[in-house]
ZAMARGU-4260 file (C-alpha; in steps of 0.2 Angstrom, whole numbers, plus 5000, padded with zeros to 4 digits):
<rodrens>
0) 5000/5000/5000 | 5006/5019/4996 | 5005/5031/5012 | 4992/5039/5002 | 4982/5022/5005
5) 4985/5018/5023 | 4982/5036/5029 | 4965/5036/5018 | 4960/5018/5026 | 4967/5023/5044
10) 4958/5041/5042 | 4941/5029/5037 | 4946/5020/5055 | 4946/5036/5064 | 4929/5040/5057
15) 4921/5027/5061 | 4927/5025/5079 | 4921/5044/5082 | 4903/5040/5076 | 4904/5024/5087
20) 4909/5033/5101 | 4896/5045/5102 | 4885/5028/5104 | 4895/5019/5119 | 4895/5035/5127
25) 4875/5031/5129 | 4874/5014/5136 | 4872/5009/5151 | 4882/5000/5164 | 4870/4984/5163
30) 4869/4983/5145 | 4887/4985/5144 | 4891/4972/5155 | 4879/4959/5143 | 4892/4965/5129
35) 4905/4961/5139 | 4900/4943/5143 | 4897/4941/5126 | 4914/4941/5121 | 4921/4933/5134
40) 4908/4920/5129 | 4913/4924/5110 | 4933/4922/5114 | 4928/4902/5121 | 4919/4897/5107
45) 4933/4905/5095 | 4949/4897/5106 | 4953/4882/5093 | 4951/4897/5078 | 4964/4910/5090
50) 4975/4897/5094 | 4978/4891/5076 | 4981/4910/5073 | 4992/4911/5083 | 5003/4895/5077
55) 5004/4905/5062 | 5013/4920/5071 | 5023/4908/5083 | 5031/4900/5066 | 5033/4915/5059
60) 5043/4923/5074 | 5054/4908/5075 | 5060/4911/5057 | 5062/4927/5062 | 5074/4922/5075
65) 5064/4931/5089 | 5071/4930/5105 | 5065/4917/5117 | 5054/4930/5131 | 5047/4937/5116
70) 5041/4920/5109 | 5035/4918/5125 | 5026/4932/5126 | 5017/4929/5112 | 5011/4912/5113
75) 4995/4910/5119 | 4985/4888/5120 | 4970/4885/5127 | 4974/4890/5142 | 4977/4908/5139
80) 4964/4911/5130 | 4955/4905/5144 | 4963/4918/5157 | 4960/4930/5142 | 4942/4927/5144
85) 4942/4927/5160 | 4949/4946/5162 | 4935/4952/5153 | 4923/4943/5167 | 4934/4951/5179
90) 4929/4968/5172 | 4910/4963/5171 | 4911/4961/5191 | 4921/4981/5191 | 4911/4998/5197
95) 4908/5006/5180 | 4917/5023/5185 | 4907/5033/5171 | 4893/5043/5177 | 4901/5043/5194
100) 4900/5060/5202 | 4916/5065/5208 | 4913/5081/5216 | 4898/5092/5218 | 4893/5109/5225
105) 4880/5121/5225 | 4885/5140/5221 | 4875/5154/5230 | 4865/5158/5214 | 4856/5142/5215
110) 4868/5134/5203 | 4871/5115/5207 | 4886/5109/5197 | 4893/5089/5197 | 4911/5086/5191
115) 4905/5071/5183 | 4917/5057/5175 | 4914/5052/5156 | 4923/5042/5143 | 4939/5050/5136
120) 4929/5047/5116 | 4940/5037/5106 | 4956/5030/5110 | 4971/5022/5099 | 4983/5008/5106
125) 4999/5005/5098 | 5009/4988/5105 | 5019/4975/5101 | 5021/4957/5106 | 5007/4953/5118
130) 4989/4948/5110 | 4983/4949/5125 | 4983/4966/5124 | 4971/4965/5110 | 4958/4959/5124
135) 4964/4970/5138 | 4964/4985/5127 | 4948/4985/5120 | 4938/4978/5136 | 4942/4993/5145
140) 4940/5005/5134 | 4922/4999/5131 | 4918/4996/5150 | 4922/5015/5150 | 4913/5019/5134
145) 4928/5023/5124 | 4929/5018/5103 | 4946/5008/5100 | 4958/5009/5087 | 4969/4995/5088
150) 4986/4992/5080 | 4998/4977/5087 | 5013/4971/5081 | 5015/4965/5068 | 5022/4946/5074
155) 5006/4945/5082 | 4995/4951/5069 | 4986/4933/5065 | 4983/4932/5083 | 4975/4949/5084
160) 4965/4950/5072 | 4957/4934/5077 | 4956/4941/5093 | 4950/4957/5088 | 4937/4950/5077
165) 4930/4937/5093 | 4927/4954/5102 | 4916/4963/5091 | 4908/4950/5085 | 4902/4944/5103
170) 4898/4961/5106 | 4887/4963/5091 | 4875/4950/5097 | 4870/4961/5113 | 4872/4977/5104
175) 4888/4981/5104 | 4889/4997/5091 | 4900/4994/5073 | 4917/5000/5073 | 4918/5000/5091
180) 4933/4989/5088 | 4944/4992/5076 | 4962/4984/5071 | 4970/4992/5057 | 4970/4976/5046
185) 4989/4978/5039 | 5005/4978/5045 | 5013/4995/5035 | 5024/5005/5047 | 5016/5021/5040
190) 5000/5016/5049 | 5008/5021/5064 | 5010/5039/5057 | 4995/5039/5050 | 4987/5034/5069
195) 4998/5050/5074 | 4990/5062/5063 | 4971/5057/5066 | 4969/5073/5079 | 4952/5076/5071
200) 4946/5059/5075 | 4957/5052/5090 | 4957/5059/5107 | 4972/5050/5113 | 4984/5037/5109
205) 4993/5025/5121 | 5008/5018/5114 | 5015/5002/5122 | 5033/4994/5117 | 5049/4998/5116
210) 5058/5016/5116 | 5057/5018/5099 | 5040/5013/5095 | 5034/5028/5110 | 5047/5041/5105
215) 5041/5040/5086 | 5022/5041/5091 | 5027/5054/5106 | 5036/5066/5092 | 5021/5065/5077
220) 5005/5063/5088 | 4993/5079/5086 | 4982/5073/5101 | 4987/5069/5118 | 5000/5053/5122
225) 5000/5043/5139 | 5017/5034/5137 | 5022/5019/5145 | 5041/5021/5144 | 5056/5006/5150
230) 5055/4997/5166 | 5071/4999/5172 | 5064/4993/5189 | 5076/4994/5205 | 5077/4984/5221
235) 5085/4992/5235 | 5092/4981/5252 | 5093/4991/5264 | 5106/4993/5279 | 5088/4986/5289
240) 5085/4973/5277 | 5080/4957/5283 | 5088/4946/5274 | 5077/4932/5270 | 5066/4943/5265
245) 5080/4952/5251 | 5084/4936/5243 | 5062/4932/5244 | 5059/4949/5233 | 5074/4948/5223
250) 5073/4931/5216 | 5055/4935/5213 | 5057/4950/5206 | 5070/4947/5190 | 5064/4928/5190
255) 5047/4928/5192 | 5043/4931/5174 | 5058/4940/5165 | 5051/4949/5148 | 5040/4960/5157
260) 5040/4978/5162 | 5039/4976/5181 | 5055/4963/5180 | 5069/4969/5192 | 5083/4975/5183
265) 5095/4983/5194 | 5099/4977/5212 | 5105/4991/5225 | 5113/4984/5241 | 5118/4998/5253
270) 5137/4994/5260 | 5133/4990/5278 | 5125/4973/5272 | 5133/4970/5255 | 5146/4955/5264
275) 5131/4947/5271 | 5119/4950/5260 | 5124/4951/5242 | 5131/4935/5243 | 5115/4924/5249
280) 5106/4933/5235 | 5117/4929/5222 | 5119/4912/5225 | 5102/4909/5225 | 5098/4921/5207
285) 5115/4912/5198 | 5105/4893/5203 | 5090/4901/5193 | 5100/4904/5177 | 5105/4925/5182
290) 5119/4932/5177 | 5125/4945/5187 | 5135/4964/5180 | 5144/4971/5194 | 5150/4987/5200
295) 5170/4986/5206 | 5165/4984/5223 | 5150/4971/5220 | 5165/4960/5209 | 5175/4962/5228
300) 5161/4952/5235 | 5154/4940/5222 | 5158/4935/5205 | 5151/4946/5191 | 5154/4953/5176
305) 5159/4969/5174 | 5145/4982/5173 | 5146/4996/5162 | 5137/5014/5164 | 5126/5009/5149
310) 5119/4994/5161 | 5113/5004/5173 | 5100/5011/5159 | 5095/4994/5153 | 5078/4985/5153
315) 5087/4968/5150 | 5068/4958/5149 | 5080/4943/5152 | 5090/4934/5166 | 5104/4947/5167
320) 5103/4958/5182 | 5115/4973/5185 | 5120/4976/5204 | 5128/4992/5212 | 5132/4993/5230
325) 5129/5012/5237 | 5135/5018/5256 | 5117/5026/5259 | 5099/5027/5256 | 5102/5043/5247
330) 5112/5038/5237 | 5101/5024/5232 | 5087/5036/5230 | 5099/5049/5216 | 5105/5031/5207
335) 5086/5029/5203 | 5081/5048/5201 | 5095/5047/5189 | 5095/5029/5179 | 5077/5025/5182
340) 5062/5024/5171 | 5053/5031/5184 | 5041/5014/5181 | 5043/5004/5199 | 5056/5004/5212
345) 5056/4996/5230 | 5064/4993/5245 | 5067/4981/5258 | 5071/4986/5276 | 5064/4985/5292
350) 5068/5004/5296 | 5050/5014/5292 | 5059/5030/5291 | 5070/5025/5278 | 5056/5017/5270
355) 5046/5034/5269 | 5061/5044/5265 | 5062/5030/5249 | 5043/5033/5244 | 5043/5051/5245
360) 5061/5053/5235 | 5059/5041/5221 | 5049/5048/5209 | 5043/5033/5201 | 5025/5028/5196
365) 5025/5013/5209 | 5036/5015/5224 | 5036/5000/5235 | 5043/4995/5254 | 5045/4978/5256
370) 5034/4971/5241 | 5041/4963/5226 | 5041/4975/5210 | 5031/4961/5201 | 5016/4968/5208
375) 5015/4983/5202 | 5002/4978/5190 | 4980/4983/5187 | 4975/4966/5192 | 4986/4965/5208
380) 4981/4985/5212 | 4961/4977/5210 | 4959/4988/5195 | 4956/4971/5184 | 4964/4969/5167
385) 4976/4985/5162 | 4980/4996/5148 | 4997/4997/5155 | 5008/5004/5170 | 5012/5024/5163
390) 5026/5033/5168 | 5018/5050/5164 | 5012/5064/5177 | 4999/5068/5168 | 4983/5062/5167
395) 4987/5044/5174 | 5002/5037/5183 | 5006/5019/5184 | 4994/5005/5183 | 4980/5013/5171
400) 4964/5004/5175 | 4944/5010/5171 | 4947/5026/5180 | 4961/5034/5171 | 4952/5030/5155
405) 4938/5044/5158 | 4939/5061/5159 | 4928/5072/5167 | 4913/5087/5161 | 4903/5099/5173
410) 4886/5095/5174 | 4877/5114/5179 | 4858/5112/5184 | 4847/5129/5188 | 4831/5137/5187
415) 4835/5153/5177 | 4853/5159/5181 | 4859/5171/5171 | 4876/5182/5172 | 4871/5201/5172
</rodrens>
């Protein structure tokens, strides 16, 4: 296709998503629920369909030579399609936050004015990798009465689609309105420019990926980006750590799952522990497969290999962990401020002040005292499935559930007011 074609067929996209919006903005939270259930009830019926999608793009990334965490990340059996399915049940049984009165006041001319929340309109998604996302995407958008323009990866575009179809499809059968999700139906990198330049249509876009996916969108949108940047995720071991509990939330946290966002990346160990500690902790990461970038002094202690300045600003998504040791809380708190992706950090200690002088001088989306940075996450918050954890100020910071996909107008009732 010539950019002159996928900007006409992404602008028809757009279109069709406004008109659709306008629609979902009308439905109630019981009929909206019945939709909902539809397409969980859709996504079962369809598994052996998705799955033999999916087979298509598992092949095709293997020729690809994709890495291992990214295969796994797109994979999806029975199974997951099941948990897939059972996300969106999960959002059925969620307070629908639109309509919901936030705050409300009544002026001395008799005028009663509700800030009231209402969907954000029509909303595109940009990711790669994860069909799930397709699901999680387009489920909480419609709970919140937002139109969906969806565009995934292109090594998961069998599965998407499929999954995409499964949705709308369900939904139709209990009145879901048409467009109201949309995948963009090729793969043509200009799509993604074309997305950016749909300001007339689009009232956000929320890219999901890697850097260079989210600084192309964030530097040719014309609407509004939430971003959802690395997660270069810390874990800091205190001088007050215990320590069973620093090796618990450190394995857990790089191992648990590694080519994900909340993953631990870099390990912080202040000095006053680092003998005792450091030690334990590796031995037990290095017997689940880790291997370990030092800092001069950690290389004194364990064996590592040598870390380089360019480690401390990685999102490895893979058994690598880089570890520092620092002589003070501060100094853990400025290593973060500085190398961070301001996504999730946490530390362990059994010292409350230093845990509240590490909450309040992180400035990350998610900061944690003594609680693995795997849980930083919508379903573990009780927000349900998520768009994703942002790393923005504003609008919405960190796990973005229903809530921080509406926006708000002021509802102003009277009897006659007037300004003279």
């Amino acid at each position: 296709m010539t950019e002159a074609e996928v900007f006409s067929a992404v602008e028809e996209l757009a279109r069709n998503a406004r008109a659709a919006s306008y629609k979902l903005s009308q439905l109630g939270t019981d009929q909206k629920n019945a939709i909902l259930r539809a397409m969980a009830a859709e996504l079962r019926a369809r598994t052996a369909e998705i799955v033999a999608a999916n087979a298509l793009d598992i092949a095709a990334g293997e020729e690809k030579d994709l890495s291992k965490p990214m295969l796994d990340r797109l994979r999806l059996d029975a199974g997951k399609v099941e948990a897939i399915a059972k996300g969106i049940d999960q959002v059925v049984d969620l307070p629908d936050p639109v309509g919901q009165v936030m705050e409300k006041w009544t002026r001395p001319n008799g005028m009663h004015i509700h800030q009231t929340r209402v969907p954000i309109g029509t909303i595109g998604i940009i990711y790669e990798s994860r069909p799930n996302v397709t699901s999680d995407a387009a489920v909480l958008c419609f709970k919140t009465g937002n139109a969906t323009i969806l565009r995934g990866g292109s090594e998961a575009f069998h599965s998407n689609t499929a999954i995409a179809a499964a949705l709308q499809a369900g939904g139709e059968t209990e009145g879901l309105p048409a467009h109201s999700i949309q995948l963009i139906p090729f793969t043509d990198r200009s799509s993604v420019s074309a997305l950016c330049k749909m300001d007339k249509w689009l009232d956000l876009i929320i890219p999901r990926g890697g850097k260079g996916l989210i600084e192309t969108v964030v530097s040719q949108a014309r609407m509004p980006v939430i971003k959802h940047y690395d997660g270069i995720c810390h874990l800091f071991v205190d001088a007050a750590a215990d320590l069973d509990m620093s090796i618990k939330l450190a394995v857990n946290s790089k191992t648990q799952k590694t080519g994900v966002c909340n993953a631990l990346e870099t390990l912080l160990v202040h000095s006053a522990v680092a003998a005792t500690h450091l030690p334990a902790i590796a031995e037990v990461l290095v017997e689940k497969g880790v291997e370990i970038r030092g800092c001069e002094r950690t290389r004194q202690i364990i064996d590592a290999i040598p870390a380089t300045e360019e480690d401390w600003e990685t999102e490895y998504l893979d058994l690598i962990l880089s570890v520092k040791i620092v002589d003070s809380l501060q100094e853990a708190i400025d290593h973060i401020n500085t190398h961070g992706s301001h996504h999730t950090d946490s530390i362990v200690t059994g010292d409350q002040a230093a845990a509240d002088a590490f909450l309040s001088g992180c400035d990350s989306a998610c900061v944690f005292h003594n609680v693995s940075t795997r849980l930083a996450d919508g379903e573990e918050f009780g927000f349900g499935a998520e768009i994703g954890i942002s790393t923005d100020k504003l609008h919405a910071r960190g796990p973005m559930g229903l809530r921080e996909l509406t926006s708000y107008q002021y509802r102003v009732r009277g009897n006659g007011q007037a300004k003279w």
